[in-house]
C-alpha positions in Angstrom: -1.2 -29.2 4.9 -2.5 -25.8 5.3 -2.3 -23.4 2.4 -1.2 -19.7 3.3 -4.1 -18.1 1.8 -6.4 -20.4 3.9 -4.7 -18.9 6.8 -4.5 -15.3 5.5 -8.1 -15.5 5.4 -9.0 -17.6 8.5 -6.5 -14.5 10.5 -8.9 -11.5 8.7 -12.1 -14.1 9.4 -10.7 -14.0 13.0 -9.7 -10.2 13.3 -13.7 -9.1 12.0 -12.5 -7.8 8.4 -14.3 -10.6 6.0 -17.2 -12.8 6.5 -16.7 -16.2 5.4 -19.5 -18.7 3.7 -18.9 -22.7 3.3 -19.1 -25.8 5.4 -17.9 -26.9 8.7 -16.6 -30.8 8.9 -15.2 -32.1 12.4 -11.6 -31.5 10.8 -11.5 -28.9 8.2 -13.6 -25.8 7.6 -14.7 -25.6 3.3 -14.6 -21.6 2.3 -16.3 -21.4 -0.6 -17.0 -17.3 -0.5 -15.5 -14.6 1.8 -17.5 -10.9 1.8 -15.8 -7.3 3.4 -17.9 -6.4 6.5 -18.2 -2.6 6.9 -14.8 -2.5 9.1 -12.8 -4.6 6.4 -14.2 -1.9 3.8 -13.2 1.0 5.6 -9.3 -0.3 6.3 -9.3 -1.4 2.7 -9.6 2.2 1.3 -7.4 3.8 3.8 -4.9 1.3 2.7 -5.7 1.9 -0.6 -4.8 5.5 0.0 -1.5 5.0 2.0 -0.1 2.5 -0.1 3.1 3.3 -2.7 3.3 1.5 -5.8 6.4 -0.3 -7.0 8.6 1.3 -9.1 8.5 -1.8 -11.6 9.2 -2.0 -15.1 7.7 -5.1 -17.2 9.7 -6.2 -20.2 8.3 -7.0 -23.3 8.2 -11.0 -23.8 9.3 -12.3 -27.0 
């Protein structure tokens, strides 16, 4: 079973936004570190930019 942050990364891997650092098997690929490239740095801070926050409101716990 695939997890979907395994695949979140292996689609930015794919697309040329991260760089990703672990083993290869002949079934599964082992990420054990994942690094912006210079593309994945500049769509980060335009999203950073563009993006709303929530209008959330966190209650006290008890």
């Amino acid at each position: 079973m695939v997890n979907s942050i395994t695949v979140s990364i292996d689609r930015l891997i794919k697309k040329g936004l991260l760089v990703g650092f672990g083993e290869i098997t002949k079934e599964k690929i082992f990420i054990d570190k994942v690094r912006l490239t210079r593309l994945g740095r500049e769509i980060a801070k335009k999203l950073l930019g563009e993006q709303k926050k929530l209008p959330l409101k966190m209650g006290k716990k008890s």
